[in-house]
C-alpha positions, 0 to 999 in steps of 0.5 A: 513525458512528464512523469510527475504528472503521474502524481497527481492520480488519486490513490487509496491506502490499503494492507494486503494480507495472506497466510501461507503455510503458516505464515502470515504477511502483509503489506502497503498498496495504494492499487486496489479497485473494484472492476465489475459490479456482476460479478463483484471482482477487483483488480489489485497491482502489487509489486513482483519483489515484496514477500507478500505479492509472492506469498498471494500469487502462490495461494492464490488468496489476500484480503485488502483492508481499507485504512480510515484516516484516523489509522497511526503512522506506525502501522502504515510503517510498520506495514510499508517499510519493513520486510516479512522477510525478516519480521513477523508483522501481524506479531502484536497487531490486533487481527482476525483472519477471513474464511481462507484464513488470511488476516485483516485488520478491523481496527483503523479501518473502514472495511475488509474485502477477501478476494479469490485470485482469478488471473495473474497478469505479468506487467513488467515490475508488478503484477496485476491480481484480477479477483472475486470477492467472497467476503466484504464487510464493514469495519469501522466508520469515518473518513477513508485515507489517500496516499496524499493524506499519508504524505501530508500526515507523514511531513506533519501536516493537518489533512483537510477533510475535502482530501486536498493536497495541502501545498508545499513550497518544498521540493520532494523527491518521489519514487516513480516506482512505489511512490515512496516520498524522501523526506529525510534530513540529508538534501536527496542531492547529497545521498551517496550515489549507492542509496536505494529507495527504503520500500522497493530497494531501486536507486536514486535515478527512478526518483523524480522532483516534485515542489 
């Protein structure tokens, strides 16, 4: 099986966001879709290790803000590549909280939904989150972005207004796990055999080329 071909499913780009006993959290997901339209319920996968997947499946409770194209890298950084463990992410950032108090972002968004988590579905490194939406409004207008845009604005890339991927004659490396792309200074070839992954701490070997 060609795992890459994976790849090329379309994804959107979203904060989750929750607050437990008095700690709020969030994180990047790229798995967030609306299941039925009656009632109004949304499936949402996040992976078992990050703080925040645990910190919802205690409560019971997440928003999902939907970033805009024009949302900074830091942000997305900030959310995706740092750990609640050991930071405080919404410190500084500018939020509101929903009626379950958990916080969502109206800046650099298009819209925020609250969602009440019906059933949790073990599915080996995630969970699936089936849940109803108490709340949704909108927050912003403009241009929803993917994770293909993320990567092309990451690489310094323009992003085209028809979300095309750009082309690359570049081999990338991606995480089949979070869908991380490498793209840092050492050839991924010369990463010592102990590196892991930056998002999801899983090891060279879950990486898979792409050019």
């Amino acid at each position: 099986m060609d795992k890459t071909s994976l790849f090329t499913l379309t994804y959107g780009l979203f904060i989750a966001g929750v607050e437990e006993n008095d700690k709020m959290n969030g994180c990047i997901i790229n798995t967030a879709v609306q299941s039925t339209s009656d009632p109004v319920q949304m499936s949402v996968t996040m992976m078992k290790e990050n703080l925040t997947t645990q910190l919802i499946k205690k409560k019971g409770s997440m928003t999902i803000s939907v970033l805009s194209l024009d949302c900074p890298l830091d942000i997305i950084q900030s959310f995706g590549m740092k750990s609640g463990r050991n930071c405080s992410k919404f410190e500084g950032i500018e939020h509101k909280v929903d009626g379950n108090s958990n916080p969502y972002l109206e800046k650099n968004t298009l819209a925020y939904m609250s969602l009440n988590v019906s059933s949790v579905l073990d599915i080996g490194s995630h969970y699936l989150f089936i849940c109803d939406v108490v709340e949704a409004e909108k927050t912003g207008k403009g241009q929803p972005m993917t994770y293909a845009d993320y990567r092309a604005l990451k690489s310094g890339k323009t992003v085209s207004k028809t979300n095309d991927e750009p082309s690359n004659d570049k081999t990338t490396y991606i995480c089949t796990v979070c869908h991380y792309v490498y793209d840092g200074e050492i050839p991924f070839d010369e990463l010592p055999d102990d590196w892991t992954c930056p998002v999801c701490n899983k090891p060279k070997s879950v990486f898979l080329a792409e050019s």
